[in-house]
Structure formats: C-alpha cells, structure tokens
C-alpha positions in Angstrom: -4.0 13.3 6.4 -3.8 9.4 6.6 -4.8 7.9 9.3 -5.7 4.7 11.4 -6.3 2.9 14.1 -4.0 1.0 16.2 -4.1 -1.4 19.1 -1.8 -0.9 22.3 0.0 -3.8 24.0 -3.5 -4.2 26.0 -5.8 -4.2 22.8 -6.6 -0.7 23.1 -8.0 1.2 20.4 -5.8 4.6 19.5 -6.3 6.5 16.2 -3.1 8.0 15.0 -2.2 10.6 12.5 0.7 7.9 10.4 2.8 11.2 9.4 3.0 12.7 12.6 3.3 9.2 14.6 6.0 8.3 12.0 7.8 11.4 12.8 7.9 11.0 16.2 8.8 7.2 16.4 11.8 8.6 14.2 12.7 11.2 16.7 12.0 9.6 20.2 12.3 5.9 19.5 14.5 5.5 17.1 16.8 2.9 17.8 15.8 -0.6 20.2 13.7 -1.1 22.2 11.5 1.9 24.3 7.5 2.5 25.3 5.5 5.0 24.1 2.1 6.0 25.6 -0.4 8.0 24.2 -4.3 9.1 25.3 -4.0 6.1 27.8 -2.3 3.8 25.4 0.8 2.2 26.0 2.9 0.3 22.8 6.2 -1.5 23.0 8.2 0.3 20.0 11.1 -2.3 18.6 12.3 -2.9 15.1 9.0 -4.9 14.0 6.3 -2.0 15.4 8.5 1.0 13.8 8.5 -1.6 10.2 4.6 -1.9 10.8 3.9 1.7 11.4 6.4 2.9 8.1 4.6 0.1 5.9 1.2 1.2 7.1 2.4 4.7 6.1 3.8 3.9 2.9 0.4 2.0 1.6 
C-alpha cells in the first residue's frame, strides 16, 4: 500500500492511500475543475493536482 502525505489548499497535512485517492479522483472528479475534502482537508482538484497525484502514484 503506497502512501503519502499531502497538503490541502490551506497547508494541511493529509496522508492518503495513492491507489485508493487515485481511484476516487478518477470516479468523482474526473473532468475540470471540483473540491474535494477529506478528514478536514479541503484540495482544489484540476488537471495539474490529478497529474501530480497519478505521477506521485506511478513513482
């Protein structure tokens, strides 16, 4: 299970699960521009952030 630690659009610490957050970016937010929050975390999800995440993933 690979995982890490991101920062929300306040500099808010969140650890993620990359598969699972990966899967659910490409099932919720898949196209333009959307929030999601998580655990208290909130992160502006656009073409750059789902890039980041699938790079992050693929490493």
């Amino acid at each position: 299970m690979k995982k890490t630690i991101l920062k929300d659009d306040n500099g808010k610490s969140l650890e993620v699960n990359l598969k699972e957050f990966l899967d659910h970016l490409k099932e919720y937010h898949k196209a333009g521009i959307s929030t999601h929050t998580q655990s208290g975390c909130s992160f502006t999800v656009d073409e750059e952030f789902r890039n980041k995440i699938k790079k992050l993933y693929e490493k």
